[in-house]
KOLGUGU-471211 format. One record per residue (C-alpha): residue in one letter; x, y, z. Coordinates in steps of 0.001 Angstrom, whole numbers, plus 524288, in hexadecimal, padded with zeros to 5 digits. Example, Ala and Ser with C-alpha at 12.3 -4.5 7.8 and 13.67 -1.06 7.14 Angstrom:
2
a8300C7EE6C81E78s835667FBDC81BE4
***
This chain:
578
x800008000080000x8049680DFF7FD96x80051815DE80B28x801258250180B24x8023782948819D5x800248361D81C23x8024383E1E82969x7FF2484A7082D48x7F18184B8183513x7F4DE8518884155x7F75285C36838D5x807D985BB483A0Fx81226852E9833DBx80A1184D2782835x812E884332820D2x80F71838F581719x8150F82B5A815BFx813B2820FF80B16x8144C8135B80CE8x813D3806CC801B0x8118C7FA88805ECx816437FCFF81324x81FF9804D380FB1x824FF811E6814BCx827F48190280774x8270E8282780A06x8232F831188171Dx8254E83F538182Ax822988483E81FDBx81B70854C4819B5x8223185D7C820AAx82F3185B1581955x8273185FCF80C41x8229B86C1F81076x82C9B86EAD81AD7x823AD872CB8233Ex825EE86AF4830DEx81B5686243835F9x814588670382A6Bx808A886A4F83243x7F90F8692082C43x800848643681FE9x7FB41856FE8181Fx8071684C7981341x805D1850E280811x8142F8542F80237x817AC8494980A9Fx80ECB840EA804BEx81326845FF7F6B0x8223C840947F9D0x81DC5832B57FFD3x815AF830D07F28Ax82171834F77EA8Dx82AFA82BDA7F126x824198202A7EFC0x82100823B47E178x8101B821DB7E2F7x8065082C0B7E117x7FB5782EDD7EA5Fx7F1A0826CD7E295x7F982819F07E5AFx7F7C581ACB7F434x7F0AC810937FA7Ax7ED5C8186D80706x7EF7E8245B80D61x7F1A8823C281D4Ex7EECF82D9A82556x7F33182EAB835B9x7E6EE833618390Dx7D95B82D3083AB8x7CC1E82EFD83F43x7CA5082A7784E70x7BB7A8250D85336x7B39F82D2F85B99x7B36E81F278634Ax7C1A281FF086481x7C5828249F8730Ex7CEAB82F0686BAEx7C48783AC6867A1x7BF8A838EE875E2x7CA888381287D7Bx7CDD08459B87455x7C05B84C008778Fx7C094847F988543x7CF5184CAD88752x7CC1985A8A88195x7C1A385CF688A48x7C6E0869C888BADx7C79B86CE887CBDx7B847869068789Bx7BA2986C7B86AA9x7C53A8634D86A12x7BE3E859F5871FDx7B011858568692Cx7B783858DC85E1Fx7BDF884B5C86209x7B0AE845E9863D7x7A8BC84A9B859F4x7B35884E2184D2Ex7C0428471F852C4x7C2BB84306843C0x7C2DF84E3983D7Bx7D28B84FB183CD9x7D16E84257836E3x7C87A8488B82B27x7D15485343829BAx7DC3484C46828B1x7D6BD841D381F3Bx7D1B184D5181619x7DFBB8521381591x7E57484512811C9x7DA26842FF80755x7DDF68506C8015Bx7EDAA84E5180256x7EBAA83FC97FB9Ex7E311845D37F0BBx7EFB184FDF7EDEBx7F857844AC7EFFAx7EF4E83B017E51Fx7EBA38318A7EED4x7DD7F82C087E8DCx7D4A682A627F42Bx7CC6A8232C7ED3Ex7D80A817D27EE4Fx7DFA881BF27F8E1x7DAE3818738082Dx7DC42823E28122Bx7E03E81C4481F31x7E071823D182A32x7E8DD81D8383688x7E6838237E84449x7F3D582CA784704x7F890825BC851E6x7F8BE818628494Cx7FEEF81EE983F5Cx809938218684A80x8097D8145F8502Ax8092F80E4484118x816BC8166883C17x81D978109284869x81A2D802168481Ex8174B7FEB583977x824C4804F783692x82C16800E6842D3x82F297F44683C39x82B567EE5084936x821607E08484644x81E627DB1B853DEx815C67E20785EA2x81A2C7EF088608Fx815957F8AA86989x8122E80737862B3x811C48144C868BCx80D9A81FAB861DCx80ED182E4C869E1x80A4583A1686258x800FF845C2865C7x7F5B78428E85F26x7EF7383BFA8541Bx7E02E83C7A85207x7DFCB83B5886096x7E92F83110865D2x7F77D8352B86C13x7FE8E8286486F2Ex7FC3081B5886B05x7FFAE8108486E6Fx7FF54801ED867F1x8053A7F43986346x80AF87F1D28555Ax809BA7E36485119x809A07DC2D842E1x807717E8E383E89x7FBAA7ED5F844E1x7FB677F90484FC0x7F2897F7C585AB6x7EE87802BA8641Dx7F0238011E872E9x7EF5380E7C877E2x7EDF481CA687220x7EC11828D0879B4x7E333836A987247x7E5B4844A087225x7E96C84A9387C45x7EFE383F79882E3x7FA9A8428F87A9Ax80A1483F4387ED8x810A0844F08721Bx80661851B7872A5x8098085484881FBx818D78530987C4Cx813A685AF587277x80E06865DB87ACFx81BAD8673C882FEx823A3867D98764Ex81A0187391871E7x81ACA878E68810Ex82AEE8782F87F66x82A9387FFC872DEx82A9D87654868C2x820928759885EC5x8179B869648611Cx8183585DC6857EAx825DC8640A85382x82F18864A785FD1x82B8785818867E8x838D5855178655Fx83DF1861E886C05x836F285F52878F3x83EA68512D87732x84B02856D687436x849908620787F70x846E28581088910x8545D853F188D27x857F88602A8900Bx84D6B8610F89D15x84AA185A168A999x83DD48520E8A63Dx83B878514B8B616x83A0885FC38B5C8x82B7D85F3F8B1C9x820A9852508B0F1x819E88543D8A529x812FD846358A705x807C084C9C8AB93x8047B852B989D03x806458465889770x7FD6483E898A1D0x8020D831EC89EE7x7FE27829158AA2Ax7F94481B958AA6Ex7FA438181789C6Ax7F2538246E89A80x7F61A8319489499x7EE2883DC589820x7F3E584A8689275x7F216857A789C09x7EA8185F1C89125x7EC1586AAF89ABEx7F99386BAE8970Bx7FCD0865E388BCBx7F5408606288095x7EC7286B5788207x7E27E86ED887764x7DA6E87CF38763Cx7D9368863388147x7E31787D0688A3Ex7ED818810F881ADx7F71F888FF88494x7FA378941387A8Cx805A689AB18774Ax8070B8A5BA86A1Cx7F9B68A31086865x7FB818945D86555x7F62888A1D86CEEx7FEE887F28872DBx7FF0487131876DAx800018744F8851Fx7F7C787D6288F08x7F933887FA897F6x7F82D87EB18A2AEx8073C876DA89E33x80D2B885C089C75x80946889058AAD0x80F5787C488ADC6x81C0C87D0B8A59Fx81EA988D1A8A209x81DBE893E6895F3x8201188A5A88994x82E77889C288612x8333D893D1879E1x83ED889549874CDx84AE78899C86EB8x850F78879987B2Bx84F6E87AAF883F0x85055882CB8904Ex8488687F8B89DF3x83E3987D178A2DEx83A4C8774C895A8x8458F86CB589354x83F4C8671C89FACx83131866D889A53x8357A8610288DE1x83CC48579B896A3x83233853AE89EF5x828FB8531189220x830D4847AA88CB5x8323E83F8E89814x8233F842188997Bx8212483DDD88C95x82A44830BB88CC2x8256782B0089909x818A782DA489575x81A6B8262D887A6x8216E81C2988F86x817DA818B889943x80C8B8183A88D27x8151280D41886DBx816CC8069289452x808BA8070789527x8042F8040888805x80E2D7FE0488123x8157E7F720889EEx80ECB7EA0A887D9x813A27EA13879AFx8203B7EE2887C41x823AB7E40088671x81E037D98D87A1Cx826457E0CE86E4Fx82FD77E99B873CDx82E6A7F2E58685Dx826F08003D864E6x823498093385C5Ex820708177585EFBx81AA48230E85647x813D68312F85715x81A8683DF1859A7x81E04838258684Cx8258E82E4586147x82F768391485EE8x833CB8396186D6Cx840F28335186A85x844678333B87B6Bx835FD82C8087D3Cx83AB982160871D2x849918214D878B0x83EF581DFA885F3x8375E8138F87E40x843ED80C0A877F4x84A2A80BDC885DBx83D5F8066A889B4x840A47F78F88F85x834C67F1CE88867x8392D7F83187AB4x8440B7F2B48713Fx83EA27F79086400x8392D805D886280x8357580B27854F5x831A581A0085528x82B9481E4584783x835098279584180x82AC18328C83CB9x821EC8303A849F4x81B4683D45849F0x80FE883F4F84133x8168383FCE835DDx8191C8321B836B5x809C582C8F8381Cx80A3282F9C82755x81206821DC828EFx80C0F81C3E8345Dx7FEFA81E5F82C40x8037E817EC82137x809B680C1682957x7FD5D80A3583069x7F4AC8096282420x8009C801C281D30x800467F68582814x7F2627F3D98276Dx7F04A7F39581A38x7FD7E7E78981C94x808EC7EF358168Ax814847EC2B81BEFx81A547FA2B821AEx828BF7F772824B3x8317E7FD2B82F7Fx83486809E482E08x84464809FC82C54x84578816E4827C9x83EDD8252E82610x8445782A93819F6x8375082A8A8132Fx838638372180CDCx83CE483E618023Bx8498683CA77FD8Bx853B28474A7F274x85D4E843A67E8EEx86A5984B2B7E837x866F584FD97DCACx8595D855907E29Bx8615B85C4C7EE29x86B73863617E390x85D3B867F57DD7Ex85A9786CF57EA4Ax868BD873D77EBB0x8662F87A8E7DF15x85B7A884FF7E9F8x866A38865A7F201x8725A88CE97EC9Bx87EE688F607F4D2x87F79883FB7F87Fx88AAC8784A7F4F3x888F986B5C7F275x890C9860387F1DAx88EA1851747ECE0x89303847AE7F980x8990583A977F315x8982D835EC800ECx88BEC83BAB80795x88ECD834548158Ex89C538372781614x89AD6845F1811D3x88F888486381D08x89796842A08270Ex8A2DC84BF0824F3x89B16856DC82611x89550853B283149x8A23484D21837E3x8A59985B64834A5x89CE08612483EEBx893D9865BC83500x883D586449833F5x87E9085F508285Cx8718F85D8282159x86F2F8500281B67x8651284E64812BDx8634883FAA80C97x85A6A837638071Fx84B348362E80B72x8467883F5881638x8426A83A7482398x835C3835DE825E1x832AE83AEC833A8x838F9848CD83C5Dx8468D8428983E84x85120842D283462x857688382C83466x8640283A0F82A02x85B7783D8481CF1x8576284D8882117x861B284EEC82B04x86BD38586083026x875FE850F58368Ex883628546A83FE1x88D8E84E038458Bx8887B84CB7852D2x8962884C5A85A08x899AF85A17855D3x89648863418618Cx88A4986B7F85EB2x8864A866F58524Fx8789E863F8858B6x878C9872F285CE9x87E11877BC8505Ax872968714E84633x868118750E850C7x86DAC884F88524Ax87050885008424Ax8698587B9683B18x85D298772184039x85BE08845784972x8533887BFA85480x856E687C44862A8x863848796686760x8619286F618718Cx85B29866AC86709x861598586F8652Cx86695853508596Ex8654984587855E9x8711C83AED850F3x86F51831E284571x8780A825A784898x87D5B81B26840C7x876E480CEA845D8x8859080892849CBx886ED8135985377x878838114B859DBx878028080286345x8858780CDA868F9x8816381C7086A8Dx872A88194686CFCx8730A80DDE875E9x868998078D86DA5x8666D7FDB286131x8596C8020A86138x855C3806CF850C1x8573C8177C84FA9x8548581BFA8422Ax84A7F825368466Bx84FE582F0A84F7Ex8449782B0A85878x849EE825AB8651Ax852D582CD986E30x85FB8825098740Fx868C48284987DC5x8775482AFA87741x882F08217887DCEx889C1829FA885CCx896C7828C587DB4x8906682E4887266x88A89838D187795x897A58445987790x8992483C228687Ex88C7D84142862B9x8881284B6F86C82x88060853908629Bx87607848C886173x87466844D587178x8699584BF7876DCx86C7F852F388465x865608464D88A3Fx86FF683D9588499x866C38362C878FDx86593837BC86A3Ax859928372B86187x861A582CA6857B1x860A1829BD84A1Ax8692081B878480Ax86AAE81C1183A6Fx86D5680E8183372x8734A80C3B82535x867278072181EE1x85F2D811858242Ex866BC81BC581F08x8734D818828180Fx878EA8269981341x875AA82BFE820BEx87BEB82025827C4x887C4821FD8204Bx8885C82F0782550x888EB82A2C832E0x894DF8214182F4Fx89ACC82B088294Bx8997B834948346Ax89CC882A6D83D86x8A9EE8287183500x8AD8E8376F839E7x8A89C8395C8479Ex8A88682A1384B8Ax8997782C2484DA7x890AF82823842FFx8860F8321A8481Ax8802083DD084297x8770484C2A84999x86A66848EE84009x85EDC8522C841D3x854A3856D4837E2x8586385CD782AABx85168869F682F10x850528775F8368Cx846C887A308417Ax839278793D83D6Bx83A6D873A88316Ax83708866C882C7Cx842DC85CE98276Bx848A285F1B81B2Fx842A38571781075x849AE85C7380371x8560D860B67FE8Dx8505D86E707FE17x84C3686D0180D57x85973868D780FD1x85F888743E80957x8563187EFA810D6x85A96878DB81DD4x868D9877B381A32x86A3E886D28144Ex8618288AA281F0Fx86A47885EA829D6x877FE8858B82EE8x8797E8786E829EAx886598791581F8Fx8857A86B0E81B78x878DA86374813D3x879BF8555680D39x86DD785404803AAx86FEB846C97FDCAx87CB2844BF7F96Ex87FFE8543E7F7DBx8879685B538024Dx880F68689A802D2x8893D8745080982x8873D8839080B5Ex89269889DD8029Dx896BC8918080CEFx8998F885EE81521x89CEB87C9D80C7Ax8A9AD87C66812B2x8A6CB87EA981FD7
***
């Protein structure tokens, strides 16, 4: 079967993703299209457009198109735990009850139009709409590669109405155990501190988790807002979660939280800084956050994982890399498979997996996520041809000419092959360093991506390295589990240890990625360690670069002095010596 997925209901991150016979062929994000990040109240549709193109089919020979978003009874405990939750919000409250569907009929209006501009004929084509949180649960076990029972967690702030899920994954088929609704939401609480911090919601989760280390979590208890007690969560809608006049406004604009959690905490952090009393509220957020998570899995999942000893975990939670470093050290968990693209963007997959399964494809593991588009040398000199003043150079040895530069002390962009499926870069949109060479970290955030300062930076590591500087066998391709650094490699790669002694890794193998891996040997021919600084090809705010022409604006708009665009070595004329 050819299976169009397409994301993008919640009104942020739409992304398509094409499947045949059980096959992951194309996903995209839209965002990377129309560089606009998150691409927000945006349909698939460029998106869409590229997965079509790749796999060489037009819209009319899809078999289905699957949508993460579906219509939920009025019998269904959801709309009424909802209506009865929002007691204090009656609009919001009826509307559950008496038109809780009508986001569905939006929605599926939207994808009707897009399909029609795409040539999908709906007169052949089946619309399958998959409840959001299944979508989740389906992109992390159908692709985890994982056969036996498996137990499946899915955290994420909302979809039609449920927040967590959890289930069982077995010869294919997912079955529900537990979910919880809106506003019994971990992620959104985690949400609603990240906004209170100063970080846009949805956007700088990861912030919060990288400003953590930095505070004392025992300074503040913010259990309380998530209410998690006896296998039951309860959200303090007084203070966070808050809807309508319980918000708390600030520049006219109404926010997650409520007057009552300012009176508690202060005035909402401003400014780049990671300065007190807010390192400590960020700190005491993510301990929240993981024990809470925690003790739902003891409760819920537990049975299963005491049988299979495996997981899988999806949803914008998912993300938590220090919650996943909590679950792998977990005694009743050997295998852990996080789904790459976990935020919404990714249920454009998990769709498409979930309709794929029952109609008895086959989906295979997911390996990989460099599922988009991909430029020839020849289409990045086109490119150069916009940009003059520039120099350019052909590389007989692409792997070997990176790694000098960088053994050099010297950041560079590397732009190669198919994109990223998914927010991390993982050695295709990249800008790399050589993470021994004192403040390189501080260097490419000051002037090159022009974000905070106390942000981390991540290492890509070749597999022979692993186990030795992460302690652990355990698969990494992802960047999506935290591990503590061995203490002898810490003063070897300092610019990738976080101040709490871990590292979000990438372990790169050869099959995965053979020009990049190469790149690691080479390095690890200069500086003895075959490790690289990776973080996004981008500045602040703006998506990850897709083309050679994004490339290009964020290398001549930037400090940076070095770019690799295929097998062309791309300097600024004035530095070309430097």
């Amino acid at each position: 079967m050819i299976i169009l997925g397409l994301s993008g209901a919640l009104g942020h991150d739409p992304s398509a993703a094409l499947l045949v016979d059980g096959e992951v062929v194309a996903a995209a994000e839209e965002e990377r299209f129309i560089r606009d990040k998150h691409a927000r109240n945006r349909m698939p549709e460029a998106s869409a457009r590229y997965c079509l193109e790749a796999a060489g089919i037009t819209g009319g020979q899809v078999d289905s198109v699957a949508y993460p978003y579906a219509p939920v009874s009025i019998r269904s405990p959801a709309r009424w735990h909802y209506a009865r939750r929002h007691w204090y919000a009656p609009d919001r409250a009826l509307d559950a009850i008496v038109n809780g569907n009508r986001r569905y009929r939006r929605n599926r209006q939207r994808v009707t139009a897009l399909g029609k501009r795409l040539g999908i004929d709906w007169s052949r084509t089946d619309f399958e709409p998959v409840e959001h949180h299944l979508a989740h649960a389906s992109s992390a076990y159908h692709l985890s590669g994982f056969e036996a029972r498996t137990a499946v967690l899915g955290v994420d702030g909302k979809g039609e109405y449920a927040t967590t899920f959890f289930g069982v994954g077995e010869h294919g088929a997912i079955r529900r155990i537990r979910e919880f609704y809106d506003p019994d939401s971990l992620s959104a609480v985690y949400g609603a501190l990240t906004e209170y911090l100063g970080f846009e919601m949805l956007d700088g989760e990861y912030k919060l988790m990288g400003m953590a280390p930095y505070g004392d979590p025992q300074r503040f208890d913010f259990a309380p807002l998530l209410g998690c007690r006896d296998g039951e969560v309860r959200v303090d809608t007084r203070l966070v979660n808050t809807v309508g006049l319980r918000r708390y406004r600030d520049e006219g604009r109404g926010r997650y939280f409520g007057p009552a959690l300012v009176r508690r905490l202060g005035p909402p952090r401003r400014g780049d800084g990671a300065d007190e009393p807010y390192i400590h509220h960020a700190a005491a957020m993510q301990q929240a956050y993981e024990d809470a998570c925690l003790a739902l899995i003891d409760r819920y999942l537990g049975d299963v994982l005491q049988d299979s000893r495996r997981l899988v975990f999806a949803g914008g939670g998912a993300l938590n890399v220090k919650l996943n470093q909590r679950i792998l050290d977990r005694d009743d968990v050997d295998e852990l498979f996080v789904q790459p693209a976990a935020g919404d963007a990714g249920t454009a997959l998990g769709a498409a997996t979930y309709v794929a399964s029952l109609a008895g494809d086959a989906v295979g593991p997911m390996t990989h996520v460099y599922l988009g588009p991909a430029y020839s040398a020849r289409e990045c000199r086109v490119a150069l041809g916009s940009y003059p003043g520039l120099a350019v150079a052909e590389l007989d040895d692409v792997p070997a000419g990176a790694a000098a530069i960088l053994a050099a002390g010297h950041p560079l962009a590397w732009f190669q092959g198919r994109m990223e499926f998914g927010p991390r870069a993982l050695g295709a949109r990249s800008i790399l360093g050589c993470p021994s060479v004192p403040g390189m970290a501080a260097r490419i955030n000051a002037q090159i991506k022009y974000r905070e300062r106390w942000r981390p930076f991540c290492p890509s590591l070749a597999d022979t390295v692993a186990a030795e500087i992460l302690g652990s066998r355990h698969p990494a391709p992802f960047m999506t589990i935290a591990f503590d650094v061995a203490e002898a490699w810490r003063a070897r790669i300092p610019e990738v240890v976080h101040v709490d002694g871990t590292a979000r890794a990438q372990v790169v193998t050869r099959d995965a990625n053979p020009r990049y891996y190469a790149l690691l040997e080479r390095l690890g021919t200069l500086t003895g360690a075959p490790v690289v600084l990776n973080t996004s090809l981008n500045r602040r705010g703006e998506p990850i670069a897709c083309t050679p022409r994004d490339a290009l604006d964020i290398f001549v708009g930037s400090d940076l002095a070095y770019l690799v665009m295929e097998d062309l070595l791309v300097t600024k004329e004035a530095r070309a010596g430097a």
